[in-house]
One Martini backbone bead per residue (centre of mass of N, CA, C, O) as a GRO file, in nm:
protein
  305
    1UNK     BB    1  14.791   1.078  -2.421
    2UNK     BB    2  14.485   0.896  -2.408
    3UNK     BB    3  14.281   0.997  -2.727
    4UNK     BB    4  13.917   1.067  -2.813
    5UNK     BB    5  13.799   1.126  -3.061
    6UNK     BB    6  13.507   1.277  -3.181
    7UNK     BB    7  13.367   1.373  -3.455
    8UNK     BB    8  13.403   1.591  -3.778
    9UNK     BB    9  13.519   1.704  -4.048
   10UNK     BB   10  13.755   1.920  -4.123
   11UNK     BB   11  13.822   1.939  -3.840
   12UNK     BB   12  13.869   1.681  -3.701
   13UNK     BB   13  14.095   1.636  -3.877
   14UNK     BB   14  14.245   1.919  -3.810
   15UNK     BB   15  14.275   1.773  -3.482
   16UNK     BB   16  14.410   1.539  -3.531
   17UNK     BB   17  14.694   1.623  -3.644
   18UNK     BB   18  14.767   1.814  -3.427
   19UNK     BB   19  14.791   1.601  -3.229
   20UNK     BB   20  15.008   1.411  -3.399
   21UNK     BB   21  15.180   1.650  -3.398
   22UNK     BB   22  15.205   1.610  -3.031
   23UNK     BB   23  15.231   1.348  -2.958
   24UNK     BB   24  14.985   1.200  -2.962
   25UNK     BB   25  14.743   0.951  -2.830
   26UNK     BB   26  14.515   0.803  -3.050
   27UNK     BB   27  14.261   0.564  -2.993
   28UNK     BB   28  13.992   0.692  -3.120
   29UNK     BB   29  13.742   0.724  -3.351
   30UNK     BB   30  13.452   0.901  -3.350
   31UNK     BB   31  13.210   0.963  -3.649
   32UNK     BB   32  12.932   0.928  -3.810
   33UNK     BB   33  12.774   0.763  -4.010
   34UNK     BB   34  12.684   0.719  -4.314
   35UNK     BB   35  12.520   0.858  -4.591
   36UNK     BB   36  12.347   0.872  -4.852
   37UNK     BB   37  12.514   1.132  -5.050
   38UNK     BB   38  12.733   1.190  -4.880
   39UNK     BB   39  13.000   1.286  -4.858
   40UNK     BB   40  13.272   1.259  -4.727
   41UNK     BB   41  13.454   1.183  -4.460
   42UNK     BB   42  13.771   1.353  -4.330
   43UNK     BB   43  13.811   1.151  -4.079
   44UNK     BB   44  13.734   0.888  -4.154
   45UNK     BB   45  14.003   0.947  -4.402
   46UNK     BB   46  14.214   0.940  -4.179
   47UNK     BB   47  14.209   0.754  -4.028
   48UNK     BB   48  14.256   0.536  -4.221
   49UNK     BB   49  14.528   0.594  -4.319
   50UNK     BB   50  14.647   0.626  -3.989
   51UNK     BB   51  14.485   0.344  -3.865
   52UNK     BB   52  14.269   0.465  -3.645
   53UNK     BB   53  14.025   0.365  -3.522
   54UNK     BB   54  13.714   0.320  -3.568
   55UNK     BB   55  13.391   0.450  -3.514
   56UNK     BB   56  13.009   0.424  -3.612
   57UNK     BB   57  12.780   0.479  -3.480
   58UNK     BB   58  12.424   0.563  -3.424
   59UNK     BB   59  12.451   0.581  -3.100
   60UNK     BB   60  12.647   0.668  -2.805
   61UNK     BB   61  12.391   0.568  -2.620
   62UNK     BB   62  12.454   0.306  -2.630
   63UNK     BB   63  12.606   0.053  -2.454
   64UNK     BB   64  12.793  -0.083  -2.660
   65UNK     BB   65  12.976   0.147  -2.661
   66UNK     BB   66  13.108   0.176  -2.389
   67UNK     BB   67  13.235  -0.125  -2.405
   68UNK     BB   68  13.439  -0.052  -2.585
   69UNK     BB   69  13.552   0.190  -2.474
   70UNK     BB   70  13.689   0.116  -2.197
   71UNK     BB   71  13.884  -0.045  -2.351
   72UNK     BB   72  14.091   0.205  -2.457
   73UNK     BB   73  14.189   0.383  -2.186
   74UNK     BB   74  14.120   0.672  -2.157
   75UNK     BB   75  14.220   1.019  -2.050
   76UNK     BB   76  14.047   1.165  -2.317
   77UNK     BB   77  13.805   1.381  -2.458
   78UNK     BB   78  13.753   1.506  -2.805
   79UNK     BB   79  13.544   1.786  -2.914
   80UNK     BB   80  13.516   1.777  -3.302
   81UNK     BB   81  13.205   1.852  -3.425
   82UNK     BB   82  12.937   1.741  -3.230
   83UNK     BB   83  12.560   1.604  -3.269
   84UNK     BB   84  12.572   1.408  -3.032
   85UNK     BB   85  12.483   1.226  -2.761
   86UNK     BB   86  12.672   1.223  -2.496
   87UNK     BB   87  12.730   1.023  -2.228
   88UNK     BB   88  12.835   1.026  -1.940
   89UNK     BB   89  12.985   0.799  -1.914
   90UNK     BB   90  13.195   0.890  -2.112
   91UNK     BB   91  13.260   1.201  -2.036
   92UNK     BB   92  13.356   1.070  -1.740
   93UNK     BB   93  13.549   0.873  -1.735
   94UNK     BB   94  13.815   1.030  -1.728
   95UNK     BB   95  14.034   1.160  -1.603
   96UNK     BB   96  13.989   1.428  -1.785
   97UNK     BB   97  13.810   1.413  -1.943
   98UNK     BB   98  13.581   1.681  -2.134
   99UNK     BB   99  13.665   1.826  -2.449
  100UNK     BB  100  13.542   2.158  -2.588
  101UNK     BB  101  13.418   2.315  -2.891
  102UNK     BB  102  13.319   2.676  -2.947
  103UNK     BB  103  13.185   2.946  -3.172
  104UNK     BB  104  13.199   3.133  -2.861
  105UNK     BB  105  13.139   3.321  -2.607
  106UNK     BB  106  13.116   3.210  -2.320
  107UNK     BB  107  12.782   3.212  -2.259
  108UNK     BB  108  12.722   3.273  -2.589
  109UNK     BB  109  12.561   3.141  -2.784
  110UNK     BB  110  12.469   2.891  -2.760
  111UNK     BB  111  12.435   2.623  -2.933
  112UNK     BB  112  12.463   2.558  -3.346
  113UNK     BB  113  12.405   2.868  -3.428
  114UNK     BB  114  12.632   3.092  -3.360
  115UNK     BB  115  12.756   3.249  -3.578
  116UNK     BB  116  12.503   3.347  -3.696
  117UNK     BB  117  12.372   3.490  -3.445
  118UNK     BB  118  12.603   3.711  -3.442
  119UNK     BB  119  12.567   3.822  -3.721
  120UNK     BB  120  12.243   3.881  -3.699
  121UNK     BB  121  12.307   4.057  -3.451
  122UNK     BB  122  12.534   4.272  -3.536
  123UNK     BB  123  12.853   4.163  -3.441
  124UNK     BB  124  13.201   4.256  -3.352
  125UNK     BB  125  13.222   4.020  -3.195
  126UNK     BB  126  13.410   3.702  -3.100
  127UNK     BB  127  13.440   3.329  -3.067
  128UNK     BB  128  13.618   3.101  -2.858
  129UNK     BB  129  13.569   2.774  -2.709
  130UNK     BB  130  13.700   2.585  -2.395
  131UNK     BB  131  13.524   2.322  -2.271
  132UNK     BB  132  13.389   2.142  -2.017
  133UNK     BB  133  13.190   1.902  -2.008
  134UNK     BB  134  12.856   1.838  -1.941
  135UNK     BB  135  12.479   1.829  -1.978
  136UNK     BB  136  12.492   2.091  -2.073
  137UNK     BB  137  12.436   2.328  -2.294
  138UNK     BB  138  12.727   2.478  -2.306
  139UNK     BB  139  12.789   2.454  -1.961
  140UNK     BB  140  13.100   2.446  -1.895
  141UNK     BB  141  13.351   2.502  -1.795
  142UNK     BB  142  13.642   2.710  -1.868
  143UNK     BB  143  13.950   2.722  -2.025
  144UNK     BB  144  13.953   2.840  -2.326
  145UNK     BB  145  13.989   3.167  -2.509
  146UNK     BB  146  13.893   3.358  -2.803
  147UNK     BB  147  13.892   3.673  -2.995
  148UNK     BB  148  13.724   3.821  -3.259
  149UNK     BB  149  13.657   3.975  -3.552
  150UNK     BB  150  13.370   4.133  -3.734
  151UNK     BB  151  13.330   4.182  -3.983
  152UNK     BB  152  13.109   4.386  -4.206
  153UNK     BB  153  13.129   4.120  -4.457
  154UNK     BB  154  13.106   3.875  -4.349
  155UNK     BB  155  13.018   3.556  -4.294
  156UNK     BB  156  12.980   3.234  -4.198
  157UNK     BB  157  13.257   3.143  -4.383
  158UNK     BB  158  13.449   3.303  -4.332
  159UNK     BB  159  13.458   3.362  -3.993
  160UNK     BB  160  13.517   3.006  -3.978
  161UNK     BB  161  13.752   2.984  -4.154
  162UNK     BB  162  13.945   3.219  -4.134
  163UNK     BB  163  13.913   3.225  -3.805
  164UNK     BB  164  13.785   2.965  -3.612
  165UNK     BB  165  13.913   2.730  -3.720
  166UNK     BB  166  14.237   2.764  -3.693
  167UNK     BB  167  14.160   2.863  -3.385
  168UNK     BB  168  14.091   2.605  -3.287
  169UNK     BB  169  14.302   2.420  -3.337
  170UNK     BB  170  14.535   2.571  -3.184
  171UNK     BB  171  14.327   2.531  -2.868
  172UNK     BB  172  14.303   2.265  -2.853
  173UNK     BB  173  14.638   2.238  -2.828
  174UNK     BB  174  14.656   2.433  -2.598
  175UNK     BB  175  14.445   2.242  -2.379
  176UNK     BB  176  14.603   1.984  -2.396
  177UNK     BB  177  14.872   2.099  -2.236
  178UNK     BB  178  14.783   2.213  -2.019
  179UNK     BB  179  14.679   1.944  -1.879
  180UNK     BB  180  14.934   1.796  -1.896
  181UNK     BB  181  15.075   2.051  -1.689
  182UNK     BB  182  14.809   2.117  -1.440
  183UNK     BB  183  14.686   2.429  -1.591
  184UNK     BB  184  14.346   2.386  -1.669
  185UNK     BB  185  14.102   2.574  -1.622
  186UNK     BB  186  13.767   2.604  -1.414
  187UNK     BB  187  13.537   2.855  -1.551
  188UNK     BB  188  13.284   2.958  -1.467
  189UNK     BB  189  13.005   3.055  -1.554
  190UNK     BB  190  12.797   3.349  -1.644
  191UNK     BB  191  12.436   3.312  -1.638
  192UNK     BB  192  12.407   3.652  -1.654
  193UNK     BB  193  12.520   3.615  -1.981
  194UNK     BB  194  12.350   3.430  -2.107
  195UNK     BB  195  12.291   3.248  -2.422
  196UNK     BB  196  12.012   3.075  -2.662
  197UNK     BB  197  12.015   2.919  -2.952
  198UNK     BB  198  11.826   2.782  -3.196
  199UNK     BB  199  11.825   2.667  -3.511
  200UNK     BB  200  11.910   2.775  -3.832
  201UNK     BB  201  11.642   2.806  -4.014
  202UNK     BB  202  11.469   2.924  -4.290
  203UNK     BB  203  11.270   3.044  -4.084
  204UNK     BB  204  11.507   3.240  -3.997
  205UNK     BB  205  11.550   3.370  -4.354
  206UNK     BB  206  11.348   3.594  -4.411
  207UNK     BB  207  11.307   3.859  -4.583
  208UNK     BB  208  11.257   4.190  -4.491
  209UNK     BB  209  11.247   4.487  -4.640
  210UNK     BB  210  11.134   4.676  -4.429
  211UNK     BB  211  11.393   4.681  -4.319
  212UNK     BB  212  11.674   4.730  -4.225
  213UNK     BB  213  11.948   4.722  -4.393
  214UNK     BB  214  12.124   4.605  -4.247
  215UNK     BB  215  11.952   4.365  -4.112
  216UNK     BB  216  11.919   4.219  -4.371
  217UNK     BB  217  12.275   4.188  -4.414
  218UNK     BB  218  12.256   4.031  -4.147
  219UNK     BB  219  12.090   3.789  -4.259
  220UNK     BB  220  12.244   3.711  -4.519
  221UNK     BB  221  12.564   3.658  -4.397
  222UNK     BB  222  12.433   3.479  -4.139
  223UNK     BB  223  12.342   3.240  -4.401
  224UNK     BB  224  12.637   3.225  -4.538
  225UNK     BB  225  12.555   2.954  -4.680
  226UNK     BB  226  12.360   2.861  -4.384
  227UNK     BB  227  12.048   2.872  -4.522
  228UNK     BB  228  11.995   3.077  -4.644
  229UNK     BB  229  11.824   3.378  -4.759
  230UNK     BB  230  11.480   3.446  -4.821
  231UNK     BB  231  11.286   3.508  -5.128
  232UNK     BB  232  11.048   3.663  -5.362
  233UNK     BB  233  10.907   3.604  -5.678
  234UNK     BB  234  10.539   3.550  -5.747
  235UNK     BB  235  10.602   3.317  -5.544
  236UNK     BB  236  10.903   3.248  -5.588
  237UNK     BB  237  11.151   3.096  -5.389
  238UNK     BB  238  11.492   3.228  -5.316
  239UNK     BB  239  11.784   3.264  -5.276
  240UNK     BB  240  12.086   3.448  -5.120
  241UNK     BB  241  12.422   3.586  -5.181
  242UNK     BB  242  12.706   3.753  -5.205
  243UNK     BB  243  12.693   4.023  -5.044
  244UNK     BB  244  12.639   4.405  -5.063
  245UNK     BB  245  12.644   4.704  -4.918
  246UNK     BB  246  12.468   4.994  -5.015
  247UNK     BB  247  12.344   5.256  -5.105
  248UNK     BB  248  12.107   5.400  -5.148
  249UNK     BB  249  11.789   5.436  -5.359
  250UNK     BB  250  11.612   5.710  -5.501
  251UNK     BB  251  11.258   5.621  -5.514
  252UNK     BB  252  11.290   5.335  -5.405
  253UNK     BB  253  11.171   5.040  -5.285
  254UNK     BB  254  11.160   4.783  -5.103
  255UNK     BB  255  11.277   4.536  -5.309
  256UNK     BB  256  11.365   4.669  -5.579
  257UNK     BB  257  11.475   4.637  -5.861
  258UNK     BB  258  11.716   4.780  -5.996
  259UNK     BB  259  11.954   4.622  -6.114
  260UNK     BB  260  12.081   4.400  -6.384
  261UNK     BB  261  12.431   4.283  -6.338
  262UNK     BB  262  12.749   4.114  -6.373
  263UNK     BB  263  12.760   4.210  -6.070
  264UNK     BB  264  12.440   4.199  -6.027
  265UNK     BB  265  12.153   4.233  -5.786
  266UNK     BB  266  11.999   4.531  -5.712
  267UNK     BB  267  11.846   4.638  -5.405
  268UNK     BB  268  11.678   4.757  -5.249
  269UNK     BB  269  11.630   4.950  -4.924
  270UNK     BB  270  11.615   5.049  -4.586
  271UNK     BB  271  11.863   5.297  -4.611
  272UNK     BB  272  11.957   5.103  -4.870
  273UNK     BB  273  12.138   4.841  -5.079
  274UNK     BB  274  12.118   4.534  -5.240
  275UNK     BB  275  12.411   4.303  -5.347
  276UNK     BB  276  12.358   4.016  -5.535
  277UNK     BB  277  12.541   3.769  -5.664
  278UNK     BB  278  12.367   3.533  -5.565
  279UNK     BB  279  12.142   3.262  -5.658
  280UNK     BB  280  11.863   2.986  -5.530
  281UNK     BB  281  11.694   2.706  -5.616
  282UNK     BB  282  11.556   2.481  -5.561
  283UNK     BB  283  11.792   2.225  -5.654
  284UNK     BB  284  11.955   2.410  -5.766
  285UNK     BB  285  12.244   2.593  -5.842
  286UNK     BB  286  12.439   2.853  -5.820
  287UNK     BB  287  12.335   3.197  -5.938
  288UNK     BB  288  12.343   3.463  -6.161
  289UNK     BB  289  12.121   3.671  -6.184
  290UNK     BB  290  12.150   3.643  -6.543
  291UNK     BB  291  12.068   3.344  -6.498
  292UNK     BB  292  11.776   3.373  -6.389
  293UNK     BB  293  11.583   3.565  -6.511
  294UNK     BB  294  11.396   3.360  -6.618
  295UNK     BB  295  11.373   3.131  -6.393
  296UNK     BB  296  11.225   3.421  -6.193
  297UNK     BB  297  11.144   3.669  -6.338
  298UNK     BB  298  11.377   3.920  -6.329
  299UNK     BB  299  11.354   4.255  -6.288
  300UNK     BB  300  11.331   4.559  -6.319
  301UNK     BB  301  11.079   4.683  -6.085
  302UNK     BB  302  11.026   4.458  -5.905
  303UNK     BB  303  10.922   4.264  -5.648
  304UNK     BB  304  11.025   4.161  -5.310
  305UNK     BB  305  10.828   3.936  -5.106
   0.00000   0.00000   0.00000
């Protein structure tokens, strides 16, 4: 089939390989613009490597890009991690039209910070979804899904690189086989169970120390590594990552630094204690939380939030 990937960064360039490696032709890649100071894009230098044109809009529902578009001749869309609002025009032009990837069980978690919200409400299971796009977020038939565990210490980086990463790669290239043998089923999503958040931002990541210690340590594992869960110690406030949930400490209030060691930085929760591996101040890289001791003024018996 003649299949335009959409997408970007390592999932994109490994759902291109996935695909050229099953003898499928790609004809061409659209990717995000480059921005200053970001990081290279992996898809659009594996393009690049592997001669397939590319093209780098500013936004998909330009004009001219659907222009160009018609001309590629595709059969189907593969969406493959887009952030830009990709218009019906595009959507619908193929013969098989467009398949997306979604890291949860749809219609559950909608949104663009799925993986974030099943962990931070303290889910046990998860998984993804290869959906036929319509016009709505995240609303379109159901084509194959895939379930995972949620392990009791997952982050939102272990749980997508280790366990959703590589089987969306899969899934992906078994929906393509799919479609190509006219086996691809379209199951309407089930409104009465859907549900639907908006992107997991700062403010979305302050931590009360006051509430129960599962609770704290399903937002700190739900944000990590993006966008870190924040508290604060005498107004200055500080990211916390690579967290484990331990037993409680007798006598300690929520949020009271137990013991800054090797191991991190012990703090009570109310009816566990979280143990930090690791802090980040605004602007400054990822450090232990004894090298932090003094720029953030960490003390044991200190409090949090």
């Amino acid at each position: 089939m003649r299949i335009v990937l959409i997408g970007q960064a390592a999932f994109g360039k490994e759902v291109l390989q996935a695909l050229l490696d099953e003898c499928e032709e790609v004809v061409a890649v659209y990717t995000p613009p480059d921005l200053p100071g970001e990081k290279p894009n992996p898809l659009k230098e594996a393009a690049g490597k592997l001669g397939i044109p590319l093209c780098q809009p500013k936004r998909m529902r330009d004009a001219e890009v659907f222009a160009g578009y018609i001309k590629l001749k595709p059969d189907l869309n593969v969406m493959a991690f887009v952030t830009d609002i990709v218009p019906k025009s595009i959507l619908n032009y193929p013969r098989h039209k467009t398949i997306e990837y979604h890291p949860s069980l749809l219609p559950k978690h909608r949104g663009g910070s799925a993986i974030n919200w099943a962990i931070i409400k303290g889910e046990t299971k998860t998984g993804l979804t290869i959906f036929w796009v319509d016009e709505g977020i995240d609303m379109g038939p159901i084509l194959l899904q895939k379930e995972v565990d949620i392990s009791p210490d997952d982050t939102v980086g272990s749980l997508y690189f280790n366990k959703l990463f590589p089987l969306g790669i899969e899934a992906m290239v078994g929906a393509v086989r799919l479609i190509k043998e006219g086996k691809a089923p379209r199951i309407p999503q089930d409104e009465s169970q859907a549900t639907y958040e908006g992107l997991c931002t700062e403010e979305d990541a302050i931590i009360e120390w006051a509430q129960p210690a599962q609770q704290v340590y399903n937002l700190i594992r739900g944000t990590d590594p993006q966008p870190g869960a924040t508290t604060e110690i005498n107004g200055q406030p500080f990211k916390v990552f690579d967290s484990r949930l331990l037993p409680a400490q007798e006598g300690k209030a929520p949020g009271e630094i137990v013991e800054i060691a090797p191991g991190g930085m012990l703090v009570a929760a109310n009816g566990g204690a979280i143990l930090i591996g690791r802090v980040q101040r605004r602007g400054l890289p990822k450090m232990a939380p004894q090298e932090a001791i003094e720029l953030l003024n960490l003390r044991p018996g200190a409090k949090l939030g």
